[in-house]
C-alpha positions, 0 to 999 in steps of 0.5 A, spaced: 473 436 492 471 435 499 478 436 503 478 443 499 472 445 502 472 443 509 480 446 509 475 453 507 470 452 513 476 450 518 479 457 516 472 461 515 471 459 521 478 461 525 478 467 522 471 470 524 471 466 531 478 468 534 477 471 540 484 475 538 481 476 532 475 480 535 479 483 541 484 486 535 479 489 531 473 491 537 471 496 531 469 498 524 473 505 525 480 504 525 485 499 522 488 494 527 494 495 529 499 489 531 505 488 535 509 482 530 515 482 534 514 475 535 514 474 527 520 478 527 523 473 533 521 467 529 525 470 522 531 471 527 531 464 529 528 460 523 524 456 527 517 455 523 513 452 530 508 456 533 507 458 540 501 462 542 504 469 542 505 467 534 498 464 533 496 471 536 500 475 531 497 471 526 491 470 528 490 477 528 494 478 521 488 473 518 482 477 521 485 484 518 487 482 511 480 478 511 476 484 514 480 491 512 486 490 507 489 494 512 493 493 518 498 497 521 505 493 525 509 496 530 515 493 534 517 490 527 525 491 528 526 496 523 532 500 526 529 508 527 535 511 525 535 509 517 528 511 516 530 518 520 535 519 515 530 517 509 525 521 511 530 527 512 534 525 505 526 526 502 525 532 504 532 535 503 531 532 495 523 536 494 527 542 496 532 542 491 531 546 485 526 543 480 531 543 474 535 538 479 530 533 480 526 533 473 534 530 471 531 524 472 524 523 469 519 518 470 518 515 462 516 509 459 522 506 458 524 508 466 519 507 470 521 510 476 525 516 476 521 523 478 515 525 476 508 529 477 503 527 472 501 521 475 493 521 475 490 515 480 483 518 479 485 515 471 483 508 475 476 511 477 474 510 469 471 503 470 465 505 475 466 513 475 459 515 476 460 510 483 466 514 485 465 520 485 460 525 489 458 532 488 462 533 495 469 532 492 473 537 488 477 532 483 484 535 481 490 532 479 494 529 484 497 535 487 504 531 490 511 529 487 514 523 487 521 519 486 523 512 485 528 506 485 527 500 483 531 493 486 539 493 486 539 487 482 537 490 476 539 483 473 535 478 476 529 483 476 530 485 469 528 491 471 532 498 469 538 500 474 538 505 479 539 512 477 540 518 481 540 526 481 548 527 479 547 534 483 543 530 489 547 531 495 551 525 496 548 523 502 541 522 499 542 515 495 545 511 501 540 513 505 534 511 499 538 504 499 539 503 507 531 504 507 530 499 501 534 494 505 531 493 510 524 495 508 525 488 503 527 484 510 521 487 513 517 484 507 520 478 507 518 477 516 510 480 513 511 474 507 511 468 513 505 471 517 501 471 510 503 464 509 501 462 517 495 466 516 492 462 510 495 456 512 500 454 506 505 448 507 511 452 508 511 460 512 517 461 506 512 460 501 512 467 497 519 468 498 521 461 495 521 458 488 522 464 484 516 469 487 520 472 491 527 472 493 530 470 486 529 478 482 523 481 486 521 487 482 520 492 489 519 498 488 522 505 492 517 511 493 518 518 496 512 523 496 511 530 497 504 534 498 506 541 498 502 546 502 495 547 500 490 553 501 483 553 499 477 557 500 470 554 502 464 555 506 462 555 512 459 548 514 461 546 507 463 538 506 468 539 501 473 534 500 479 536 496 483 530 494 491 530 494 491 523 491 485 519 488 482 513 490 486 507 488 487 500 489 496 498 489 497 493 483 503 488 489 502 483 493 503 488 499 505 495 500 509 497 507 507 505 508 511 511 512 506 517 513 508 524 516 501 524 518 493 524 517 490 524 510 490 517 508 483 514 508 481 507 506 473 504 503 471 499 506 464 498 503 467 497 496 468 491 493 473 489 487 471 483 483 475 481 477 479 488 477 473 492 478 472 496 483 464 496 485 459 498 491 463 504 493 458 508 499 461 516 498 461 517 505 464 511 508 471 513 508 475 511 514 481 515 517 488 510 518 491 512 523 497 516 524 503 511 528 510 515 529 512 509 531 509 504 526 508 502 519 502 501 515 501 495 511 496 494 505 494 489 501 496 489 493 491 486 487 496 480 487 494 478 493 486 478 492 488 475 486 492 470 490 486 469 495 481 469 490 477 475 493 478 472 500 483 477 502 481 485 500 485 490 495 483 496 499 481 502 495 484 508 498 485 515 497 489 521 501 485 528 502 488 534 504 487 535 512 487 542 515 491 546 520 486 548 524 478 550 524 479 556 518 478 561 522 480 567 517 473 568 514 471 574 510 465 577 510 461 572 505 462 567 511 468 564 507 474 561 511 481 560 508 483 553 509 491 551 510 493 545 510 501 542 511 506 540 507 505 531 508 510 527 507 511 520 506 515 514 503 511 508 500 515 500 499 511 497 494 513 489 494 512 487 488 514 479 487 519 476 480 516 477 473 516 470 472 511 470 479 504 465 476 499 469 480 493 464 480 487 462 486 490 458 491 486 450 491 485 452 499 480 458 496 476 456 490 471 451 491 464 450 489 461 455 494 467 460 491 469 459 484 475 461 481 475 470 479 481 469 476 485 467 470 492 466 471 497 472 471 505 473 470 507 478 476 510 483 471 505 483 466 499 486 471 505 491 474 506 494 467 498 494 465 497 497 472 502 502 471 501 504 465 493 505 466 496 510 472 500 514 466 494 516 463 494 510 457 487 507 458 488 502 453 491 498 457 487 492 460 488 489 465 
């Protein structure tokens, strides 16, 4: 009706005209990156009014959700002393004996666990051609991963924990520590979604069973071991360490050990499919010791119909150096460090309706979306990323 439709322009046009908004994101070749103290004040005192330095913050969080699908936050309240002690529990456990890690498996029935076999390039089946260019050598994800799911297996219907019984005791209360306070940072990021698309309450996603009532989060560690590789000189050559990939939640809250994550701001996904992808529009994110990096899920572009942007985004292999060591064939041997990092996938309660907000369907945007249970999409994507491409989502 007529109030939809002007309640879309008043937010296209807030969005696109904020002088915030512009000054954040004075350029197309980086994320932005948003100081959310104010958003993490406002979680501490309850109090849903806006004063200007929180009309900021959510100004800014509209234009990159709108503009990137990516942001990085700092300032966020997130105790430094329990990521350091996760993030030296990771690595610790990569370097354990395999036989200790493969004790807990990913499998059909457990999907979390450890594994090294999962393929996120399997996403690429529906526009292959579009995404792939005779610069990239594609590999099997060459990483290992570990993950937990929520603690309260109960409510989320999900599998409880299992750990390594031969781990070090310390690396379980460090993995849990971390998952605490990654889903309170989530729930501060949830109210600047709501304000940012103008929802009645900012509690909107963690309320009436979406959120707070058995989320399905998820906790995952990442290890990319050392690469070595040869290649001319002058060659363009990118050897990806993760392939190009949309993640399936409302969100995902990502620490990285360093460069090599790269985004596709020229692609576009309608209806699940990812289309328009330009092979050389890679945009490097940042590496912030000091910050989280934030992306939005499928959920979430399901949500806003489109409006908001589930990035495609990859991790290639970065250099030490300039590959000096060269043979005689002008051949330089390229390294490239061990890359750490550790991912929080905020995914929402199984039961959680996903459907086109009113606000962001009208006749000049029709719904792209069919409604669909939180869990379903979750298992259908996770399953596609194992390998079993008879899963439609």
């Amino acid at each position: 009706d007529k109030s939809k439709r002007e309640a879309w322009k008043r937010r296209s046009f807030f969005v696109i005209k904020s002088p915030h908004a512009t000054r954040s994101c004075s350029s197309m070749n980086s994320i932005p990156v948003i100081d959310i103290s104010p958003l993490v004040q406002l979680d501490k005192s309850g109090d849903d009014g806006q004063n200007e330095q929180l009309k900021d913050v959510v100004d800014q969080i509209s234009h990159a959700c709108e503009t990137y699908g990516f942001f990085a936050v700092t300032n966020h309240g997130v105790d430094p002393n329990i990521i350091t002690s996760a993030w030296d529990e990771s690595k610790g456990f990569f370097d354990l004996d395999q036989a200790i890690k493969k004790s807990v498996p990913m499998s059909r029935d457990y999907p979390y666990g450890y594994e090294t076999h999962e393929s996120l390039g399997i996403e690429r089946s529906t526009a292959a051609a579009a995404r792939t260019d005779e610069s990239s050598i594609l590999q099997p994800d060459p990483k290992e991963t570990f993950s937990i799911g929520p603690l309260d297996y109960e409510k989320s219907g999900m599998p409880s924990r299992k750990w390594q019984k031969d781990a070090p005791a310390t690396f379980a209360p460090a993995l849990t520590q971390y998952f605490s306070v990654m889903e309170n940072l989530a729930r501060i990021l949830f109210r600047g979604l709501a304000l940012a698309l103008q929802l009645d309450d900012a509690s909107w996603f963690l309320n009436e069973g979406r959120f707070d009532e058995g989320h399905q989060c998820a906790l995952r560690i990442l290890n990319y071991p050392p690469l070595e590789y040869e290649e001319e000189e002058g060659s363009q050559k990118i050897h990806i360490r993760a392939g190009a990939h949309t993640d399936y939640g409302a969100m995902t809250l990502l620490k990285s050990g360093g460069p090599g994550l790269q985004l596709q701001l020229s692609s576009s996904k309608k209806n699940g499919e990812i289309s328009n992808v330009d092979s050389s529009s890679w945009i490097d994110v940042p590496h912030l010791s000091d910050a989280f990096i934030v992306n939005l899920g499928d959920l979430m572009q399901r949500w806003t119909n489109d409006r908001w942007k589930s990035t495609l985004h990859r991790v290639i292999a970065v250099a030490d150096d300039d590959g000096s060591d060269k043979n005689d064939n002008s051949i330089r041997v390229v390294q490239s460090t061990r890359r750490q990092s550790i991912a929080f996938f905020v995914n929402m309660t199984g039961n959680a309706n996903i459907v086109p907000f009113d606000s962001c369907v009208d006749d000049e945007h029709p719904s792209q979306y069919d409604a669909v249970k939180a869990s379903d999409y979750l298992i259908q994507r996770h399953a596609q990323s194992m390998g079993d491409a008879s899963k439609e989502v």
